[in-house]
SEFI-258838 format. One record per residue (C-alpha): x, y, z. Coordinates in pm, 1 decimal. Layout:
<pts>
- x,y,z
- X,Y,Z
...
</pts>
This chain:
<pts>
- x,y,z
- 317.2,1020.4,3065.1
- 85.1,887.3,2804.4
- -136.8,1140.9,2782.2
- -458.7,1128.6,2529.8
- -444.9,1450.0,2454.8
- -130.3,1389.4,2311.0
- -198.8,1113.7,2169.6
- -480.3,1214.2,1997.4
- -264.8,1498.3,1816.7
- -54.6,1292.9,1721.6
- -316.0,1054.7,1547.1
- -408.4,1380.1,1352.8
- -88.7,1450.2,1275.1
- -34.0,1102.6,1111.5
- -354.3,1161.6,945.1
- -241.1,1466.8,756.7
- 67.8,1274.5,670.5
- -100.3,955.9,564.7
- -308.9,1220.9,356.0
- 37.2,1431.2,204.3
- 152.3,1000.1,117.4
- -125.3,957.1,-68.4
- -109.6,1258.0,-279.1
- 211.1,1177.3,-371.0
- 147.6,833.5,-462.3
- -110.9,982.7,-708.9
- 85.7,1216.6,-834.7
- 361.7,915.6,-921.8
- 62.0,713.6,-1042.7
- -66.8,999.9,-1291.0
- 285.1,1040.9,-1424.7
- 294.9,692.2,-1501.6
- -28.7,672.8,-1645.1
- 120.7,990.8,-1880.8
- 415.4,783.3,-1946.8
- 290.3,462.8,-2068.6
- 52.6,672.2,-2276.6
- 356.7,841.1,-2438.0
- 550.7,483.0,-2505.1
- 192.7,354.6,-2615.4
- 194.3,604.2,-2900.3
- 526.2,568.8,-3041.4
- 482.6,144.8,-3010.5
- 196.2,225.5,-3215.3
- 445.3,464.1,-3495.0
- 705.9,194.3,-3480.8
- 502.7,-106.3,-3542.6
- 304.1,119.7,-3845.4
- 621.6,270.4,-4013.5
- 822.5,-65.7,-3951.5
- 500.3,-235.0,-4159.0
- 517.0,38.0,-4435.4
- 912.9,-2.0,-4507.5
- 993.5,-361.4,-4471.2
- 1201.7,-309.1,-4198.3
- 1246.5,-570.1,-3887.6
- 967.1,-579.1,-3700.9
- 869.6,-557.9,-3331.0
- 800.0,-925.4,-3184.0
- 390.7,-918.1,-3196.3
- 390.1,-1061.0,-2821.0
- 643.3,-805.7,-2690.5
- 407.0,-498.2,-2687.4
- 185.8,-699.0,-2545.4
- 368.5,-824.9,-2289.5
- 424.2,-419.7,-2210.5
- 93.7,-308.3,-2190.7
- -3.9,-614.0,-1959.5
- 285.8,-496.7,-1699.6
- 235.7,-118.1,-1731.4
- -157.5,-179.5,-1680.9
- -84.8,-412.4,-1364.4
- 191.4,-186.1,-1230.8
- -43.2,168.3,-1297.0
- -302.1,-79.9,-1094.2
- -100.6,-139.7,-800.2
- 22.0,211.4,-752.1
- -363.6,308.9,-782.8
- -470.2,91.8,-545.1
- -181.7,184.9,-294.8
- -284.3,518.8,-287.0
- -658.9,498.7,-215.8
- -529.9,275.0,23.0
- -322.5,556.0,197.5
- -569.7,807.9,183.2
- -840.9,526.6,384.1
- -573.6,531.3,599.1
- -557.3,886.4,661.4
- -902.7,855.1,670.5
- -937.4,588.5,918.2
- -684.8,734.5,1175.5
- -906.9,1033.4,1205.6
- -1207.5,832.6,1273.9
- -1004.0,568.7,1512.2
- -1074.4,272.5,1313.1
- -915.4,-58.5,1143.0
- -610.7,-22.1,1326.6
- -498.8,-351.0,1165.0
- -519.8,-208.9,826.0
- -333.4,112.6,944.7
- -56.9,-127.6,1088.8
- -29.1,-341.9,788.2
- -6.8,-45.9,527.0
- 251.5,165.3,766.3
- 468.2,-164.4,698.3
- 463.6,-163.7,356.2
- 479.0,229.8,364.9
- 845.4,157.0,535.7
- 952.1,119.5,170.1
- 899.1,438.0,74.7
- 1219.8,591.7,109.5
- 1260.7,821.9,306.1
- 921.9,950.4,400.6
- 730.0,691.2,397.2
- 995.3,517.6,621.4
- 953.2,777.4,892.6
- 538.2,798.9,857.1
- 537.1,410.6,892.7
- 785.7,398.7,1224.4
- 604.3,708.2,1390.8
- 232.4,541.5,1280.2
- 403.7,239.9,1468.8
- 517.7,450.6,1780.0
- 173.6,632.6,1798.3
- -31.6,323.8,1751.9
- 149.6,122.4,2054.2
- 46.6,357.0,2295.6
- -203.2,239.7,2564.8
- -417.8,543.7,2518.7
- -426.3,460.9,2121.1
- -547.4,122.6,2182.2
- -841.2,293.7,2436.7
- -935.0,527.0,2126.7
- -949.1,240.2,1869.7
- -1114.3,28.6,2068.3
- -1399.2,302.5,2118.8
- -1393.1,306.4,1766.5
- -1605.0,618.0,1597.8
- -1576.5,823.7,1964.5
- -1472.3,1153.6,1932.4
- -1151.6,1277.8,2051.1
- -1121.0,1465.8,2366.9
- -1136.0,1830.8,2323.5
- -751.9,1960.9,2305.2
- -746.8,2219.3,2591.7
- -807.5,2590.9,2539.7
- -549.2,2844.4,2656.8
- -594.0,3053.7,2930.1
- -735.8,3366.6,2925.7
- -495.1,3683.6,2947.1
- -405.9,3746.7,3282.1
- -561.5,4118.7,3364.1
- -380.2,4316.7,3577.4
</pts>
């Protein structure tokens, strides 16, 4: 019942997914990257109007403190999707099944699509006929089968 055709589909299909994943990671990360920008500029008005009228002023170590955890957090959200697009890059090419395994664990956090990627990347990669085409490595998938020609009557 384990077919490779199949299962070979079914690695491209988790492909494209791993690929829609890390768009949307991006996207998140970009948005973030446009947000800290935003809070970064009106820091910056606070701490200059707050010097020009006396008023209390921002703790020096605070916006640092800020830009040090917006940095490391636009970092990790970088790095998590150019790791889901290797992924998605990997499945098509049947390698680092490890890594694949690994990320579709943390991808389980992802609520709610990244919950269902990382249990079907789980279900897929169990498969006998997924371990044969990973540990091939770069082979090409089999050929998914051609239809029939029309019957002529």
């Amino acid at each position: 019942m384990d077919s490779p055709l199949i299962t070979a589909h079914d690695l491209r299909l988790l492909s494209i997914g791993y690929y829609i994943q890390a768009g949307i990671a991006a996207f998140y990360t970009l948005i973030m990257l446009g947000y800290s920008t935003f809070a970064a500029a009106i820091f910056a008005n606070m701490t200059k109007i707050s010097a020009e009228s006396n008023a209390q002023q921002i703790p020096p170590g605070l916006l640092t403190a800020i830009s040090i955890l917006l940095t490391i957090l636009i970092g990790i959200s970088c790095a998590y999707a150019i790791c889901l697009f290797l992924a998605g890059y990997w499945l098509r090419r049947f390698r680092n099944k490890l890594f694949i395994q690994i990320l579709a664990a943390f991808n389980c956090l992802a609520i709610p699509y990244g919950t269902v990627l990382g249990i079907f990347t789980f279900m897929v990669l169990q498969r006998p006929s997924a371990s044969q085409f990973f540990a091939v490595g770069t082979a090409a998938p089999p050929p998914l089968p051609t239809p029939p020609p029309p019957a002529t009557i």
